[in-house]
C-alpha positions as a Markdown table, in Angstrom:
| # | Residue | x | y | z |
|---|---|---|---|---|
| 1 | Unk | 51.1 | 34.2 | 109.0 |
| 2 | Unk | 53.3 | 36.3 | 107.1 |
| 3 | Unk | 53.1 | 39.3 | 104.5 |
| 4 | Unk | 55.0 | 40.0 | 101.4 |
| 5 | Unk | 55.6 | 43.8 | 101.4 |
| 6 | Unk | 58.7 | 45.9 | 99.9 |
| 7 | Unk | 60.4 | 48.6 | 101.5 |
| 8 | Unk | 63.8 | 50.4 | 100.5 |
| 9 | Unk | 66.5 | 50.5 | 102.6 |
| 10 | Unk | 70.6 | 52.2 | 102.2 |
| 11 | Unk | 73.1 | 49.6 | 100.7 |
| 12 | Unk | 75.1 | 49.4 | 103.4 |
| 13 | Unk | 72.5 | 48.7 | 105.9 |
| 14 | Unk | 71.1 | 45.8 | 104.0 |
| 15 | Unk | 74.5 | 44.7 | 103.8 |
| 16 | Unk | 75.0 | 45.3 | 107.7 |
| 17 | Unk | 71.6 | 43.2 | 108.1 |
| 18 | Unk | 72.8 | 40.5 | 105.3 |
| 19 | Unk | 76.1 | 40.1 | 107.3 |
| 20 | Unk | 74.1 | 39.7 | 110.5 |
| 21 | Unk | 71.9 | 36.8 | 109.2 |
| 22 | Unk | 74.7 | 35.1 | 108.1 |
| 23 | Unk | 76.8 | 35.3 | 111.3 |
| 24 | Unk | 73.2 | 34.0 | 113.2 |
| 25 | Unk | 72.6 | 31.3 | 110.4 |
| 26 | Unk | 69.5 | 33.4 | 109.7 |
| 27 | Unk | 67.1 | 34.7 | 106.4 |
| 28 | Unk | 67.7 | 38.1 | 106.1 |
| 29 | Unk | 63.6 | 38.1 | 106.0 |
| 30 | Unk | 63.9 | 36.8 | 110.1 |
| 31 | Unk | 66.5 | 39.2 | 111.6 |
| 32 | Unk | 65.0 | 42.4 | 109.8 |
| 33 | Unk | 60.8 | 41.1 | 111.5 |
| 34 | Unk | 62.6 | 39.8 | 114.6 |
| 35 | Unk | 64.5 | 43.9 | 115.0 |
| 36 | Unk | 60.9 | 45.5 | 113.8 |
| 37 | Unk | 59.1 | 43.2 | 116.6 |
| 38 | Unk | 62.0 | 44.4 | 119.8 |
| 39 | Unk | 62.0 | 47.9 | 118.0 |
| 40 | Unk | 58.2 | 48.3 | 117.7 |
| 41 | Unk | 56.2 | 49.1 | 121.4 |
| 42 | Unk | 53.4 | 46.0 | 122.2 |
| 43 | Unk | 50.8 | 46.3 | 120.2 |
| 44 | Unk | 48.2 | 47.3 | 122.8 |
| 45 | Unk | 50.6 | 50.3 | 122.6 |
| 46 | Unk | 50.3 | 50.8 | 119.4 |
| 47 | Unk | 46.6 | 50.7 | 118.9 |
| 48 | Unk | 45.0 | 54.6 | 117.8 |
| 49 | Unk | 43.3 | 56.3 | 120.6 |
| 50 | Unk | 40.6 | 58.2 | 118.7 |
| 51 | Unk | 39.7 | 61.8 | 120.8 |
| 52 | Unk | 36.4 | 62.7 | 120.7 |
| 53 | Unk | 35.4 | 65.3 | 117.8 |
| 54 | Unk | 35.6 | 68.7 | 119.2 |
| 55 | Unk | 32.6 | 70.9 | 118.5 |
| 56 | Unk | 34.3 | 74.5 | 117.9 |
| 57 | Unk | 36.8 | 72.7 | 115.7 |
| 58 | Unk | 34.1 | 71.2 | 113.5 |
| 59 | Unk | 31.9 | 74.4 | 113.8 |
| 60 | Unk | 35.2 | 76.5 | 112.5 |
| 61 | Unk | 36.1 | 74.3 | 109.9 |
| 62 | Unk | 32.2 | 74.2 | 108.6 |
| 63 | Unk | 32.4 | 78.4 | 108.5 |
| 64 | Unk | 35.7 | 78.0 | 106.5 |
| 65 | Unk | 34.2 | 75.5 | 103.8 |
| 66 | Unk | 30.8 | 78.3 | 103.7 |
| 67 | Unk | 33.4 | 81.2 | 103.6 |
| 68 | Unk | 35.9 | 79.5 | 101.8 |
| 69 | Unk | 34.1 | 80.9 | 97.8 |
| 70 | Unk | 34.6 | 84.4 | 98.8 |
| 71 | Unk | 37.6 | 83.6 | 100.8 |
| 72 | Unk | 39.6 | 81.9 | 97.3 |
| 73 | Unk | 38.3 | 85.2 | 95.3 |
| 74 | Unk | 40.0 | 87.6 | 97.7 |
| 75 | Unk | 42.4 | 85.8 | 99.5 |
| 76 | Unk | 44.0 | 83.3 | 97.3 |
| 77 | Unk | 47.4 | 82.0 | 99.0 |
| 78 | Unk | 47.5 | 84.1 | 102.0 |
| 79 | Unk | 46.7 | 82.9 | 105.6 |
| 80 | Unk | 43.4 | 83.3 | 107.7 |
| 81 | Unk | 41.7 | 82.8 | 110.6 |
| 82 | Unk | 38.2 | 82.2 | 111.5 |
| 83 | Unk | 37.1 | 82.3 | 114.7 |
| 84 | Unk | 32.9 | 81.8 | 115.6 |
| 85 | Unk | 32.3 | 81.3 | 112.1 |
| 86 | Unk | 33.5 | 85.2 | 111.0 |
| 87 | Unk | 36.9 | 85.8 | 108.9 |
| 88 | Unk | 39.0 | 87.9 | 111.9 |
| 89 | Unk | 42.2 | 88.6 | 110.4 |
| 90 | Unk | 44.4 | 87.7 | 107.4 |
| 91 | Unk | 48.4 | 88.3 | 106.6 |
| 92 | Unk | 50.6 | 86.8 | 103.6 |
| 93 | Unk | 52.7 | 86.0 | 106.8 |
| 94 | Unk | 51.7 | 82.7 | 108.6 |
| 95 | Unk | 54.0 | 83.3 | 112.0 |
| 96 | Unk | 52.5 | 87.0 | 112.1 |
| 97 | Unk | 48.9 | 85.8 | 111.7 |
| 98 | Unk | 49.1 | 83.2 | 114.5 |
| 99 | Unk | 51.4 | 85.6 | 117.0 |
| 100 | Unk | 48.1 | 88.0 | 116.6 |
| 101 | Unk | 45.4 | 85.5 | 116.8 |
| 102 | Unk | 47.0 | 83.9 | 119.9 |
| 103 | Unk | 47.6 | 86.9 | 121.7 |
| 104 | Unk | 43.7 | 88.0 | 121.1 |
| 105 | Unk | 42.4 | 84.6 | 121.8 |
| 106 | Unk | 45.1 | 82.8 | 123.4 |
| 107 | Unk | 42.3 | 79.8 | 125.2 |
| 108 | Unk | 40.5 | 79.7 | 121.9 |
| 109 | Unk | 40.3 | 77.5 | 119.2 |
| 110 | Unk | 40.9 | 79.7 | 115.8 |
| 111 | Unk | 41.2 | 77.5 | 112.5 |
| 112 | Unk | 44.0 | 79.4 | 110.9 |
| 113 | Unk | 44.3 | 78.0 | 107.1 |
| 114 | Unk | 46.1 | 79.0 | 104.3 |
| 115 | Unk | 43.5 | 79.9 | 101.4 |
| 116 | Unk | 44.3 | 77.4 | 98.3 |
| 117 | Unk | 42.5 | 76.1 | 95.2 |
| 118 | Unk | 40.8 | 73.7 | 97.3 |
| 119 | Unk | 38.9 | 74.2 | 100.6 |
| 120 | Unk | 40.5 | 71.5 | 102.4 |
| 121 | Unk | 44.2 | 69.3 | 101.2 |
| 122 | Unk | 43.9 | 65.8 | 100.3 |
| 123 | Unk | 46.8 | 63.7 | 102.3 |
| 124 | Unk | 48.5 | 61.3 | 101.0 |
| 125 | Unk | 50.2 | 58.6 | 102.8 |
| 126 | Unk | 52.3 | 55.7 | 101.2 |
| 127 | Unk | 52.5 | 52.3 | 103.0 |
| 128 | Unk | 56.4 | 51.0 | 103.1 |
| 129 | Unk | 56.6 | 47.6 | 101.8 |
| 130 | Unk | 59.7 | 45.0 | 102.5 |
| 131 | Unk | 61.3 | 43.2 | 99.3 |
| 132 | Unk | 62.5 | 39.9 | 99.5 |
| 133 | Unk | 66.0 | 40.0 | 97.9 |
């Protein structure tokens, strides 16, 4: 079973992969899955291996989203860090923040965020599709 998908790729490598095909007495459709198949590991390689949820990273993230109201009025676009649910220290500079926060706590889990109009991003992924020329 196959599946239509589009995906864009340089000129010259299409051409390169065109060429190919031709040589092999090939679709252009067949060498490009049969290089994705020897590229790509097995696919019991491949599956996700899910970690279990770690409490103090939920526990953190849960004080960020309570503190996070107060945290937007007076710290809008700088950097913070929570650590046992209590703001510890702030900076406009990211790489100062976390230099201080991991030489106080350097075994700890401290969720270091950067204070935005939202509590938490939204991430956005786009799926590559293949198009059939």
């Amino acid at each position: 079973m196959t599946e239509q998908v589009m995906v864009s790729i340089p000129k010259a490598l299409y051409r390169r992969v065109k060429q190919l095909a031709g040589r092999q007495n090939e679709d252009v459709n067949e060498i490009l899955a049969k290089t994705l198949a020897e590229a790509l590991p097995p696919e019991e390689e491949n599956e996700a291996v899910w970690a279990e949820p770690d409490e103090s990273v939920e526990k953190e993230m849960r004080a960020y989203i309570a503190l996070y109201p107060m945290l937007k009025q007076k710290y809008l676009g700088r950097h913070v860090a929570i650590y046992h649910g209590q703001l510890i220290d702030q900076d406009e500079d990211m790489d100062a923040l976390y230099a201080r926060i991991d030489q106080k706590y350097p075994d700890e889990f401290v969720w270091i965020t950067t204070v935005g109009e939202t509590p938490l991003r939204t991430l956005e992924f786009r799926s590559p599709r293949f198009v059939r020329d």
